[in-house]
N, CA, C and O atoms as a CHARMM CRD file, in Angstrom:
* protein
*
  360
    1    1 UNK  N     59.40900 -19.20500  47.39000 PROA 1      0.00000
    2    1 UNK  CA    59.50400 -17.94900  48.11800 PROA 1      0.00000
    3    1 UNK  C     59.30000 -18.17600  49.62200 PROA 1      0.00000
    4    1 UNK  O     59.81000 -17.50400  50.51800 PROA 1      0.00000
    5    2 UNK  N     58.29100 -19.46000  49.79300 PROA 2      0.00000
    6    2 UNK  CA    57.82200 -19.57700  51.09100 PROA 2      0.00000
    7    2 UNK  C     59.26700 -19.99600  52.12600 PROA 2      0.00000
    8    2 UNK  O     59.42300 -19.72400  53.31600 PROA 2      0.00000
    9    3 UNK  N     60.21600 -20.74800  51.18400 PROA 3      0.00000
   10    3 UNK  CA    61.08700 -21.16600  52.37400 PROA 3      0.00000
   11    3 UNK  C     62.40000 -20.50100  51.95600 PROA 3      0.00000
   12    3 UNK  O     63.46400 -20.95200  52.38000 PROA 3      0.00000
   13    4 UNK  N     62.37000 -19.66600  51.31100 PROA 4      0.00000
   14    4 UNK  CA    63.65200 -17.86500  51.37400 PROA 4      0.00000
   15    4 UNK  C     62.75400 -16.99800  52.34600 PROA 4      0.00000
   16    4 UNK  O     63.60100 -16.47200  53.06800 PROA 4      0.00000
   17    5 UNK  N     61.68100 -16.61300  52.71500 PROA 5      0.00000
   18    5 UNK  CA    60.84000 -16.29700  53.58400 PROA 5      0.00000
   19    5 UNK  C     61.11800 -16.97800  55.15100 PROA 5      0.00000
   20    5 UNK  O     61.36300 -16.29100  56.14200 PROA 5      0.00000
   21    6 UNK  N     61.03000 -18.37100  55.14500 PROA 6      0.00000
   22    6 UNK  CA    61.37900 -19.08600  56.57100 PROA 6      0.00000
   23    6 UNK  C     62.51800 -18.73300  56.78100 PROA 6      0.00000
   24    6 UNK  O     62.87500 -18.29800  57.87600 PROA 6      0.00000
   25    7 UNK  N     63.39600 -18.87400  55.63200 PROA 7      0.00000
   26    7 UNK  CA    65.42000 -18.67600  55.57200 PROA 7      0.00000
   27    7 UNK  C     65.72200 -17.22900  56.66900 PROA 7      0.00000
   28    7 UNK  O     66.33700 -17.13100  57.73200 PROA 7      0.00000
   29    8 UNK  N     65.10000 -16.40400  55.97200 PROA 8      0.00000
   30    8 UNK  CA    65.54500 -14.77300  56.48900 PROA 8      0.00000
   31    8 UNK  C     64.80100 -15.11100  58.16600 PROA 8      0.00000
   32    8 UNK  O     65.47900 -14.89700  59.17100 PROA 8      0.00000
   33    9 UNK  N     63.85600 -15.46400  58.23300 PROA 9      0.00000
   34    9 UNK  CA    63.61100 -16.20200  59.89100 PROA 9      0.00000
   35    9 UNK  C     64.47100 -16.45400  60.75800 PROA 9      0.00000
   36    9 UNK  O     64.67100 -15.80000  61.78100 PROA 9      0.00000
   37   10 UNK  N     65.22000 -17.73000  60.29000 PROA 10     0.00000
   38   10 UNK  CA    65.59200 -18.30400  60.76600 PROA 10     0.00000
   39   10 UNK  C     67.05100 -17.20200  61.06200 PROA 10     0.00000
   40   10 UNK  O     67.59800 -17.11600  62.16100 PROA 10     0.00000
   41   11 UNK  N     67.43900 -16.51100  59.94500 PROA 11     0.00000
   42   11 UNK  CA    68.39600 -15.50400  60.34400 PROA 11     0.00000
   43   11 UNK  C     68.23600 -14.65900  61.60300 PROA 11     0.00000
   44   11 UNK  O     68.98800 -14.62700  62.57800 PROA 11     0.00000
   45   12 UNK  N     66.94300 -13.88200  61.35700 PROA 12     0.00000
   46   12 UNK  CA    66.89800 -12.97200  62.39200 PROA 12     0.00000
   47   12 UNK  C     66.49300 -13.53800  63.56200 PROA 12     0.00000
   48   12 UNK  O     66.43900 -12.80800  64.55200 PROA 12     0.00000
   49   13 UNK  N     66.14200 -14.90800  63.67200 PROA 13     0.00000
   50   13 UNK  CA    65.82400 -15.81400  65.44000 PROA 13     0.00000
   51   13 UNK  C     67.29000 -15.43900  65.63300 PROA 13     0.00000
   52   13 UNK  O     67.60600 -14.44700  66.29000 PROA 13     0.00000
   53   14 UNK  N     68.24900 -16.30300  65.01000 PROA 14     0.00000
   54   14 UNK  CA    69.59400 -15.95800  65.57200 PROA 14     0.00000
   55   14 UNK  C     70.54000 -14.85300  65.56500 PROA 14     0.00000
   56   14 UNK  O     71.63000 -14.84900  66.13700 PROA 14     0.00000
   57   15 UNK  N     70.15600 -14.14100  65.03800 PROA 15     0.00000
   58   15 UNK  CA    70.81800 -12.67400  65.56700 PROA 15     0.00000
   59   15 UNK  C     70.70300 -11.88100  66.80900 PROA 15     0.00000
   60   15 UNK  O     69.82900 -12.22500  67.60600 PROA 15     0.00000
   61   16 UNK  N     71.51500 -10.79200  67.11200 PROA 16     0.00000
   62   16 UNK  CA    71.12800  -9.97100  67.85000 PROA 16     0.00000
   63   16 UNK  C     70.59500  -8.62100  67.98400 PROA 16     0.00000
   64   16 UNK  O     70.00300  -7.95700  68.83400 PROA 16     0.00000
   65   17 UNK  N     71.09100  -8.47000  66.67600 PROA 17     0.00000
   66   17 UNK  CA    70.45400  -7.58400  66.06300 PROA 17     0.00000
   67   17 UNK  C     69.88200  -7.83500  64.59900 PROA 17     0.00000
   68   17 UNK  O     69.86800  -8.86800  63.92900 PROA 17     0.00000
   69   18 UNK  N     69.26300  -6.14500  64.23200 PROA 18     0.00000
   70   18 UNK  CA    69.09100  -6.83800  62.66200 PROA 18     0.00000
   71   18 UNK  C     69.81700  -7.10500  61.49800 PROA 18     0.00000
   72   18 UNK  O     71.04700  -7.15000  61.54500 PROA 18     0.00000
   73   19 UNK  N     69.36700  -7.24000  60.73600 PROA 19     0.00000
   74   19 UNK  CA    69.72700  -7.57500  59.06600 PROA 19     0.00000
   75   19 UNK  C     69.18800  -6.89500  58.07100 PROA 19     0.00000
   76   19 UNK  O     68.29500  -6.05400  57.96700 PROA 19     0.00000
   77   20 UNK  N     70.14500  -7.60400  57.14100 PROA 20     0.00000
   78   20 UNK  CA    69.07500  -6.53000  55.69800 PROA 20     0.00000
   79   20 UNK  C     69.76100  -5.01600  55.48300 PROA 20     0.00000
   80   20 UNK  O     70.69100  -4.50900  56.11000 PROA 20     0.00000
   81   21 UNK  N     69.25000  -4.66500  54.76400 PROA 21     0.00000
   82   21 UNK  CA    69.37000  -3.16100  54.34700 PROA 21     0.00000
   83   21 UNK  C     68.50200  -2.54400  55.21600 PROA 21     0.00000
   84   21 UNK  O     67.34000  -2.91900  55.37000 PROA 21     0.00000
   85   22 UNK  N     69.24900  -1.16900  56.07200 PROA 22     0.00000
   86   22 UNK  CA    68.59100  -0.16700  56.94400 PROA 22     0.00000
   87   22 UNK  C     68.31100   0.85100  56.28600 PROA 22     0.00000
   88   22 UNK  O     69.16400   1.37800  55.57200 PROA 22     0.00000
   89   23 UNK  N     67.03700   1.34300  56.39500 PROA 23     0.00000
   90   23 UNK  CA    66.30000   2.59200  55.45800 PROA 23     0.00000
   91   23 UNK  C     66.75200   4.10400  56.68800 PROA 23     0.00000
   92   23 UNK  O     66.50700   4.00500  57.89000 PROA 23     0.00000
   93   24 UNK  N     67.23300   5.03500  56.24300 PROA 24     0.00000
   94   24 UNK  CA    67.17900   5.81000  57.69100 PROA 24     0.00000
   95   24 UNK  C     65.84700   6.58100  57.39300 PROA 24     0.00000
   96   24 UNK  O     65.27500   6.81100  56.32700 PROA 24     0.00000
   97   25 UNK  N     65.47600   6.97900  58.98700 PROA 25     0.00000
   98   25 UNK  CA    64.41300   7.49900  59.63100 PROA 25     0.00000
   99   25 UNK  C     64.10700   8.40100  58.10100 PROA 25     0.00000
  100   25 UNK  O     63.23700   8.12200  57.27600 PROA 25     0.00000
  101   26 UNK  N     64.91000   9.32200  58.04400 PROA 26     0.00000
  102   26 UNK  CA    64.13600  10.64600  56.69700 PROA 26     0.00000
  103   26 UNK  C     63.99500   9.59200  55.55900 PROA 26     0.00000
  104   26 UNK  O     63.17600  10.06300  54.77000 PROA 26     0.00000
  105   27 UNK  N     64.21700   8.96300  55.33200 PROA 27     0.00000
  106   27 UNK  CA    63.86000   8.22400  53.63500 PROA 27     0.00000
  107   27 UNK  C     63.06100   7.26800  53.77600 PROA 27     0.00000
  108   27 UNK  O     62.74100   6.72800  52.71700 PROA 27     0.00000
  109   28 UNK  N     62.30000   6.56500  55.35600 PROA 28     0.00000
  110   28 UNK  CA    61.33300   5.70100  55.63700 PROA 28     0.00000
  111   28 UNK  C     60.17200   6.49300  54.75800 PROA 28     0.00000
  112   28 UNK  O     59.80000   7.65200  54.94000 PROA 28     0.00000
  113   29 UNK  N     59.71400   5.58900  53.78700 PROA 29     0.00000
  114   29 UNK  CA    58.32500   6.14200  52.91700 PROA 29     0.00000
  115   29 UNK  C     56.95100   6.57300  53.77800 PROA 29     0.00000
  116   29 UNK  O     56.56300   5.66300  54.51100 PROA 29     0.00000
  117   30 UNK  N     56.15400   7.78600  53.82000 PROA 30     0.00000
  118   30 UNK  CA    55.08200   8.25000  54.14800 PROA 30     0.00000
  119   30 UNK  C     54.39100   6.90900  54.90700 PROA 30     0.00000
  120   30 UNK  O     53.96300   6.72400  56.04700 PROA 30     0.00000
  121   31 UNK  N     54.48600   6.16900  53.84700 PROA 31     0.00000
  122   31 UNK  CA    52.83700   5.10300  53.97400 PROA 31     0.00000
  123   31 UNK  C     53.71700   4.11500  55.09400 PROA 31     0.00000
  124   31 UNK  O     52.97100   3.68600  55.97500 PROA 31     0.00000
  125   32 UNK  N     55.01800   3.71600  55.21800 PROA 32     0.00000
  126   32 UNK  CA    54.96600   2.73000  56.66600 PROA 32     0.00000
  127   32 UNK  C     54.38900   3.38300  57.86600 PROA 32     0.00000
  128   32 UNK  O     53.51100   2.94400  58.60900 PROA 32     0.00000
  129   33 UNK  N     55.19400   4.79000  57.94200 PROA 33     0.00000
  130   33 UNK  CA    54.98900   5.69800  58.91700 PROA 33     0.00000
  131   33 UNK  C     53.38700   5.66600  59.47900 PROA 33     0.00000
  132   33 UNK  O     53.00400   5.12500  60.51700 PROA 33     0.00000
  133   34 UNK  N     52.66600   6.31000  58.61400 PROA 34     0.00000
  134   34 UNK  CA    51.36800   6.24500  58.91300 PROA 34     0.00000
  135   34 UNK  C     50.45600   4.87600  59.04000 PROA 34     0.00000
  136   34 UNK  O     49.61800   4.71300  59.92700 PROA 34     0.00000
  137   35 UNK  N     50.71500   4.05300  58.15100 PROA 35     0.00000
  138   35 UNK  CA    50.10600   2.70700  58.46700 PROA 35     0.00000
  139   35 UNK  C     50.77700   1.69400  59.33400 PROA 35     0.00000
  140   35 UNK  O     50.18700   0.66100  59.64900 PROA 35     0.00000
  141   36 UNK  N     52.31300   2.02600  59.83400 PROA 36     0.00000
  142   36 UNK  CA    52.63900   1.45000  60.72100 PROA 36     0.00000
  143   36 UNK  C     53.56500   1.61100  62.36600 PROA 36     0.00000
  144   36 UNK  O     54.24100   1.00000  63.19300 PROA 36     0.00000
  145   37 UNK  N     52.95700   2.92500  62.01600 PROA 37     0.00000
  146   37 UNK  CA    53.38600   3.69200  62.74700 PROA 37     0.00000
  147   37 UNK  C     55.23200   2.98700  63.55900 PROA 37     0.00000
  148   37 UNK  O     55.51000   2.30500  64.54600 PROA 37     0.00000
  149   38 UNK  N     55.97000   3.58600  62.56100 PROA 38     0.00000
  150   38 UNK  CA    56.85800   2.62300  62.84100 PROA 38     0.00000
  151   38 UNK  C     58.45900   3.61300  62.37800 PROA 38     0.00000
  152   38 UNK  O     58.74300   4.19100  61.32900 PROA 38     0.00000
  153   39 UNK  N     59.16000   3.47400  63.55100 PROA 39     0.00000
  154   39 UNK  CA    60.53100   4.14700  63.70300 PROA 39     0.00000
  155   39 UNK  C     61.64600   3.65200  62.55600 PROA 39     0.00000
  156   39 UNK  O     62.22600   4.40300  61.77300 PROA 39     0.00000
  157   40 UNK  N     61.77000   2.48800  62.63300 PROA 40     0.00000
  158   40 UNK  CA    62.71600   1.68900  61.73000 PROA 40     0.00000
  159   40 UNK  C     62.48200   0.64700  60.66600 PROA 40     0.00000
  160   40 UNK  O     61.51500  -0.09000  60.85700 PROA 40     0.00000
  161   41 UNK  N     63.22700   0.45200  59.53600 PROA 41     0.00000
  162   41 UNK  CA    62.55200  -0.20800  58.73600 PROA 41     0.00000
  163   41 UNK  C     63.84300  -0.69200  57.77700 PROA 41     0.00000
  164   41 UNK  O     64.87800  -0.05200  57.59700 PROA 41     0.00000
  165   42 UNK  N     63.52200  -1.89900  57.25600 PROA 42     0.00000
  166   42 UNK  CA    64.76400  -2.96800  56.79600 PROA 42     0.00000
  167   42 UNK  C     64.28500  -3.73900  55.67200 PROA 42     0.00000
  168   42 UNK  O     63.08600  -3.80700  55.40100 PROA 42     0.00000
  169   43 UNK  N     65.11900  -4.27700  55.06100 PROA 43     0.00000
  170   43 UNK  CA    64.07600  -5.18100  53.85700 PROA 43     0.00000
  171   43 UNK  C     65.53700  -6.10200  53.93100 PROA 43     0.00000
  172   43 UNK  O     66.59300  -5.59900  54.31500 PROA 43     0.00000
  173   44 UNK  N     65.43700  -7.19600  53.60000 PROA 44     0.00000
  174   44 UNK  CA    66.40800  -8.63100  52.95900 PROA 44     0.00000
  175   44 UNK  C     65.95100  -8.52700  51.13200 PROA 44     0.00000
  176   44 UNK  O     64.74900  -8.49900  50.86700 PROA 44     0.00000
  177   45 UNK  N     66.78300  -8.48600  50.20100 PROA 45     0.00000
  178   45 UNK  CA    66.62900  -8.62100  49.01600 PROA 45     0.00000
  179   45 UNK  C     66.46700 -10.47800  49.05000 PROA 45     0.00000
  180   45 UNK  O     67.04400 -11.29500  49.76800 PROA 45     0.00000
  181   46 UNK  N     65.43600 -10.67200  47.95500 PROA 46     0.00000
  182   46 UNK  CA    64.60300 -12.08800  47.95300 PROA 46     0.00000
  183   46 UNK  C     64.71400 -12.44100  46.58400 PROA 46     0.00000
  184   46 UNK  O     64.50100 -11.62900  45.68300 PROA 46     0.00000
  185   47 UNK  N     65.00600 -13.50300  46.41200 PROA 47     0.00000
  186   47 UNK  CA    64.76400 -14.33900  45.29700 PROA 47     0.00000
  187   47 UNK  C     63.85500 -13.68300  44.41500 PROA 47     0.00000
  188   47 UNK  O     62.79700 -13.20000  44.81600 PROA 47     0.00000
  189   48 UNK  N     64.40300 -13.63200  42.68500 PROA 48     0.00000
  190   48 UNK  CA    63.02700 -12.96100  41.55800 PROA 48     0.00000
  191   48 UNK  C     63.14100 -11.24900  41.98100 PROA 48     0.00000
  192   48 UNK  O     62.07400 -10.65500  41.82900 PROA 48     0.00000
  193   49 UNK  N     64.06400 -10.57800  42.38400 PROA 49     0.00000
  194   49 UNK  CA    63.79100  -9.22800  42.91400 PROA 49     0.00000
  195   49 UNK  C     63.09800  -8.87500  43.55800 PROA 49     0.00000
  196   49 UNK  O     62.68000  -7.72700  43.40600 PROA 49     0.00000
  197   50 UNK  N     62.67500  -9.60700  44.49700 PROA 50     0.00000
  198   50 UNK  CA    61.43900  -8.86100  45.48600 PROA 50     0.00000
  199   50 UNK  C     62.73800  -8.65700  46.85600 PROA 50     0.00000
  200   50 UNK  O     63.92600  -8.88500  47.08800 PROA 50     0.00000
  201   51 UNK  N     61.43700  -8.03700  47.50700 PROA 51     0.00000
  202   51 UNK  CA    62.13200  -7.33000  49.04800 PROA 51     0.00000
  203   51 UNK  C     60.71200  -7.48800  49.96100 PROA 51     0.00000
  204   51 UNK  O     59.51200  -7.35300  49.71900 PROA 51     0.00000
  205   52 UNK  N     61.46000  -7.82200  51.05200 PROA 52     0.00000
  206   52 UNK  CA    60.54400  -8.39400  51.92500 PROA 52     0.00000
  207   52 UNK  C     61.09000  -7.36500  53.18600 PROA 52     0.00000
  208   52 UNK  O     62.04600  -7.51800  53.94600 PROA 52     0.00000
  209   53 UNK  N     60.07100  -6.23800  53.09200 PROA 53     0.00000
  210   53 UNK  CA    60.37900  -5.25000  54.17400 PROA 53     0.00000
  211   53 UNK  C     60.32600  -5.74100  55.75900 PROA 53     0.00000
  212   53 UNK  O     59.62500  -6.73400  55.95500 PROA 53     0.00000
  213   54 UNK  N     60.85200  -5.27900  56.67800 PROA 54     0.00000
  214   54 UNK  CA    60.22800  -5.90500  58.13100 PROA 54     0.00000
  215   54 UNK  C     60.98400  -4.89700  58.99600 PROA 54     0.00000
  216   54 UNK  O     62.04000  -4.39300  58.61400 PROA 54     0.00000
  217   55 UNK  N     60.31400  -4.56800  60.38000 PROA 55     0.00000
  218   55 UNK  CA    60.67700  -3.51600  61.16400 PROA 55     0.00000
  219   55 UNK  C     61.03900  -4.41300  62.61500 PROA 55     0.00000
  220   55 UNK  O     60.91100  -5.63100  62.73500 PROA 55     0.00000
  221   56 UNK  N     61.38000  -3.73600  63.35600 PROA 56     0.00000
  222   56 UNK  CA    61.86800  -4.74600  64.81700 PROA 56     0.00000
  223   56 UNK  C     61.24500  -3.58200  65.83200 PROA 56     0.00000
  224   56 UNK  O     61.06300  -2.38400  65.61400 PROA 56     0.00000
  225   57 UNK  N     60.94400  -4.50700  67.21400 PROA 57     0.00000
  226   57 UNK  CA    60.10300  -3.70400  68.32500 PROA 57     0.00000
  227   57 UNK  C     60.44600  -4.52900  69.55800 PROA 57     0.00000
  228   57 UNK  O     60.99100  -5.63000  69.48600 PROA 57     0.00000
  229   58 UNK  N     60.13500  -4.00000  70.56400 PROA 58     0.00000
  230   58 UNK  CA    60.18400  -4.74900  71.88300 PROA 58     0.00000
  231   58 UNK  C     58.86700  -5.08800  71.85000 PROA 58     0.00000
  232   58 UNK  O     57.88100  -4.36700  71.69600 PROA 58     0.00000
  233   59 UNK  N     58.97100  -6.47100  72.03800 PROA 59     0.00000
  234   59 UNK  CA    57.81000  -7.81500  72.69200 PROA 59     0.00000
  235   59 UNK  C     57.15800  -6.77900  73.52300 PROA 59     0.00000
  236   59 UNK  O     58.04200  -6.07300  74.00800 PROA 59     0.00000
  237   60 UNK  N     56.33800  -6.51200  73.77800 PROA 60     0.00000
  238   60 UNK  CA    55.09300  -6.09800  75.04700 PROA 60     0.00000
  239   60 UNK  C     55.19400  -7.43800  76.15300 PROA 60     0.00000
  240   60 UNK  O     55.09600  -7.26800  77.36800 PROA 60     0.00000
  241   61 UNK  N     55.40400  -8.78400  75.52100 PROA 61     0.00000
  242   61 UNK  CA    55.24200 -10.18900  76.68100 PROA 61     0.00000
  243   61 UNK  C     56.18900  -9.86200  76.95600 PROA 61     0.00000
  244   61 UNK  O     56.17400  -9.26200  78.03100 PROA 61     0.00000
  245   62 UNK  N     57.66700  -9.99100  76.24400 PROA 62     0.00000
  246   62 UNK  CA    58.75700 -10.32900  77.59600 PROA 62     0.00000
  247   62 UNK  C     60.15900  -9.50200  77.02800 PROA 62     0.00000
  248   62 UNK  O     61.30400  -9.94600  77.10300 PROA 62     0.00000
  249   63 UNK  N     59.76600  -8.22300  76.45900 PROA 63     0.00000
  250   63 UNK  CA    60.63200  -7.32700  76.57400 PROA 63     0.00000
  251   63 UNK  C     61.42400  -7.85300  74.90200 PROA 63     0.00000
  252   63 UNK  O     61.67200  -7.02500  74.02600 PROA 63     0.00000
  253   64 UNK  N     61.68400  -9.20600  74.76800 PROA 64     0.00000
  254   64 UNK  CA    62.53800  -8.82300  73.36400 PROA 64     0.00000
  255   64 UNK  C     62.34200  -8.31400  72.59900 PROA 64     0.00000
  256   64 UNK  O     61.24800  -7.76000  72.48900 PROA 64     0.00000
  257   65 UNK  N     63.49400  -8.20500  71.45500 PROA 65     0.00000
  258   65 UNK  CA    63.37100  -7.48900  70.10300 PROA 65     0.00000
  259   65 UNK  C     62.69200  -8.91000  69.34600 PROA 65     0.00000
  260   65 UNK  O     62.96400 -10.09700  69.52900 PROA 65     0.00000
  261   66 UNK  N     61.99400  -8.45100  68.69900 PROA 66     0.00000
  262   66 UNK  CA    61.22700  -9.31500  67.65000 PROA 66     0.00000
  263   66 UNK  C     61.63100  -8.72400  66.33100 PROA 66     0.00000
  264   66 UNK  O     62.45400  -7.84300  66.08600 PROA 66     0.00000
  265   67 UNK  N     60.93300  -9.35100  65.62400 PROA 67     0.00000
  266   67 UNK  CA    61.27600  -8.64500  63.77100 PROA 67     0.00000
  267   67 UNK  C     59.41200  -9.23000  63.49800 PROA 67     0.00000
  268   67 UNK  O     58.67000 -10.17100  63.78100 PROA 67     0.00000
  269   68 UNK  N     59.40500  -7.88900  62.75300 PROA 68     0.00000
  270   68 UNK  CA    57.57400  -8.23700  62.10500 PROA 68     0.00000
  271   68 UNK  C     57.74300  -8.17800  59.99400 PROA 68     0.00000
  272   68 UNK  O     58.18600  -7.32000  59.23000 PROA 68     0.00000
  273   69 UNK  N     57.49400  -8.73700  59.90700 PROA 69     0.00000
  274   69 UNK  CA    57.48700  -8.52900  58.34800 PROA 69     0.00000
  275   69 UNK  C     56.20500  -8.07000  57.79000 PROA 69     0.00000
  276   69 UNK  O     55.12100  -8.62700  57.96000 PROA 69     0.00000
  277   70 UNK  N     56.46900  -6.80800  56.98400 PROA 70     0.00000
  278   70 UNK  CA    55.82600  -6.11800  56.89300 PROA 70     0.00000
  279   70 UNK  C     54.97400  -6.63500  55.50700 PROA 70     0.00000
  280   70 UNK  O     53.96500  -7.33300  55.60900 PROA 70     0.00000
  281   71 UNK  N     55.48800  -6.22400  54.29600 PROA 71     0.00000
  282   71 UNK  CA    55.28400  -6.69200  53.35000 PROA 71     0.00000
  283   71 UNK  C     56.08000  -7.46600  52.15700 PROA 71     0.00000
  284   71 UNK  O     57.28300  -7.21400  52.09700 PROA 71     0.00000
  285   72 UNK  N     55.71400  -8.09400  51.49900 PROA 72     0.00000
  286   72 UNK  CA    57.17000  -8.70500  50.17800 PROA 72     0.00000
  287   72 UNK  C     56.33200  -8.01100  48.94500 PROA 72     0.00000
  288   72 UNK  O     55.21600  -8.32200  48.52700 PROA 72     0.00000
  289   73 UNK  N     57.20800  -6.98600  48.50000 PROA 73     0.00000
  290   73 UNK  CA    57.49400  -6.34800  47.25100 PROA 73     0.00000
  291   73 UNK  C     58.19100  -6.65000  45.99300 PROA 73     0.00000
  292   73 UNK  O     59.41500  -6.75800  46.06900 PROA 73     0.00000
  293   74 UNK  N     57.57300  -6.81900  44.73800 PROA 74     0.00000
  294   74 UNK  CA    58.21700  -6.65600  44.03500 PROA 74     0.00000
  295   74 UNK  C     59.18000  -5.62900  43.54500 PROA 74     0.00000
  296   74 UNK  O     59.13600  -4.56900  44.17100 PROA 74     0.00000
  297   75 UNK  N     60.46600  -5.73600  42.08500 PROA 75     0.00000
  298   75 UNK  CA    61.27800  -5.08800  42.50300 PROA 75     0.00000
  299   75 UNK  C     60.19000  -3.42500  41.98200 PROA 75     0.00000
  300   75 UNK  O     60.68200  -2.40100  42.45600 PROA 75     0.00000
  301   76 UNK  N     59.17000  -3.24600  41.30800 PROA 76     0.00000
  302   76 UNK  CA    58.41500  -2.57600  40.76900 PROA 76     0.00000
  303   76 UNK  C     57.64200  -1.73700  41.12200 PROA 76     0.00000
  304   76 UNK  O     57.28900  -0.70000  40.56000 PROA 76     0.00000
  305   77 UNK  N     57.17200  -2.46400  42.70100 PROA 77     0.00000
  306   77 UNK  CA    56.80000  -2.27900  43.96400 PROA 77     0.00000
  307   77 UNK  C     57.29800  -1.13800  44.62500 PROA 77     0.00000
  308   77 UNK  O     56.87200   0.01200  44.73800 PROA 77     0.00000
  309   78 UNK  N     58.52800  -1.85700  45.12500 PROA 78     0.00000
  310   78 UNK  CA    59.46800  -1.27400  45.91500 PROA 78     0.00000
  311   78 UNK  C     59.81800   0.15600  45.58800 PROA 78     0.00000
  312   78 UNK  O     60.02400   1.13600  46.30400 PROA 78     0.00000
  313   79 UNK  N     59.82200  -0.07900  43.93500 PROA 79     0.00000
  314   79 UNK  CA    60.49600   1.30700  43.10200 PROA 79     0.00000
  315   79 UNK  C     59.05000   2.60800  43.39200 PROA 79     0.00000
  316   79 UNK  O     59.15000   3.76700  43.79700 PROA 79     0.00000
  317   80 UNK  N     58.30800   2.14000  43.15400 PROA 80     0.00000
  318   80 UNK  CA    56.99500   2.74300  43.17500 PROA 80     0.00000
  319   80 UNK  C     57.12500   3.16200  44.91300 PROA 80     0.00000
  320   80 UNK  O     57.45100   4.29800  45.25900 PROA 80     0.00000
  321   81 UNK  N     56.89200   2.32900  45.66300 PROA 81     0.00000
  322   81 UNK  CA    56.69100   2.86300  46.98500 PROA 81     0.00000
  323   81 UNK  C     57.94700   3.94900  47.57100 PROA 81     0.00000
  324   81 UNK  O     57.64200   4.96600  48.19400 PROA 81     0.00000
  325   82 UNK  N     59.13400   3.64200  47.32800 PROA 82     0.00000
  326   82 UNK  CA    60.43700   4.60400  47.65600 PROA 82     0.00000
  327   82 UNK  C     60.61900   5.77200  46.51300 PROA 82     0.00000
  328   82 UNK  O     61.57600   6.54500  46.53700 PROA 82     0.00000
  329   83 UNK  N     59.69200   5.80800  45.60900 PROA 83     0.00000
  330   83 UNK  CA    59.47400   7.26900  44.53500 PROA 83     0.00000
  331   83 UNK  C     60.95500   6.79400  43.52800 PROA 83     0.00000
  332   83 UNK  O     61.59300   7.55200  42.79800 PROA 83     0.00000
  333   84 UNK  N     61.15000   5.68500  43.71700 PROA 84     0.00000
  334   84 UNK  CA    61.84600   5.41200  42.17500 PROA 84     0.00000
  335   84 UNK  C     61.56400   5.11800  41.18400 PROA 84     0.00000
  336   84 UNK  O     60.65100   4.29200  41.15400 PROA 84     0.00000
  337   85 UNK  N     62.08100   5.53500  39.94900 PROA 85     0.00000
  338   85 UNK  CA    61.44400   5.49500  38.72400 PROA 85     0.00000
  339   85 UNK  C     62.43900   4.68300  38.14000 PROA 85     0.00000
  340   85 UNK  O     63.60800   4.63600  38.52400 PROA 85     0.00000
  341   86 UNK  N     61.80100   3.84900  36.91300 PROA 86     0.00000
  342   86 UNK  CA    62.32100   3.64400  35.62700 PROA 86     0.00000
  343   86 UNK  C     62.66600   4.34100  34.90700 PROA 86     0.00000
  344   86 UNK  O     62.05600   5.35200  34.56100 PROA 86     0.00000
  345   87 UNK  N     64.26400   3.78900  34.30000 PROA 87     0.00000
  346   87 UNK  CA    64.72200   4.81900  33.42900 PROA 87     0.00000
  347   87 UNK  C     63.95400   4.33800  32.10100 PROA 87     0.00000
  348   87 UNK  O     63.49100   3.23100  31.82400 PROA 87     0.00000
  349   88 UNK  N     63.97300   5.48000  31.40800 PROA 88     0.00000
  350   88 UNK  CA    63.24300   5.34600  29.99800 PROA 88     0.00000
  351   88 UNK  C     64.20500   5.29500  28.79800 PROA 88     0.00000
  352   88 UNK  O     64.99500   6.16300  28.42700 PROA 88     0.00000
  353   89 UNK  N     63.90100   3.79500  28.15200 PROA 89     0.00000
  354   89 UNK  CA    64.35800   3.35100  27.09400 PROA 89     0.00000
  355   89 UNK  C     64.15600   4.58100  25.89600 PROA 89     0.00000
  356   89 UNK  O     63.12800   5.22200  25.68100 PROA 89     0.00000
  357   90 UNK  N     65.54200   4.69500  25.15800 PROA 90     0.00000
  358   90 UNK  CA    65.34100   5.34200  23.81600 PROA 90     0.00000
  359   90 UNK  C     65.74500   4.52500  22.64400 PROA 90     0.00000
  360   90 UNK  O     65.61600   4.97400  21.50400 PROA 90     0.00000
């Protein structure tokens, strides 16, 4: 995981913008908002179903866009935190 983790890195060093799947502003979940106080929000789908959320900001040192990674979710996780459910087996 550690070096699909470096991989998506090494993506967003060389970009210019971001990557990943873009969440828009109304469907960003309660809890980034408040715990990260944070406008935009993206995830890269990861190896084993996880998602490795991460948001982008201007550097305070020298003005660039950076990328911060927020958390890596399972896919169970993810479902739970964005209010998706499992469908139920009959």
């Amino acid at each position: 995981m550690l070096e699909a983790i470096d991989n998506v890195k090494q993506q967003l060093e060389r970009s210019d913008k971001p990557l990943g799947a873009h969440h828009k502003k109304k469907q960003i979940p309660q809890y980034y908002k408040t715990r990260y106080n944070l406008q935009a929000l993206y995830h890269f789908d990861m190896p084993d179903f996880h998602r490795l959320m991460y948001t982008v900001r201007r550097s305070p040192v020298d003005g660039k866009i950076e990328a911060i990674f927020l958390e890596l979710l399972t896919h169970e996780q993810y479902n739970s935190r964005f209010g998706y459910f499992k469908k139920k087996s009959h």
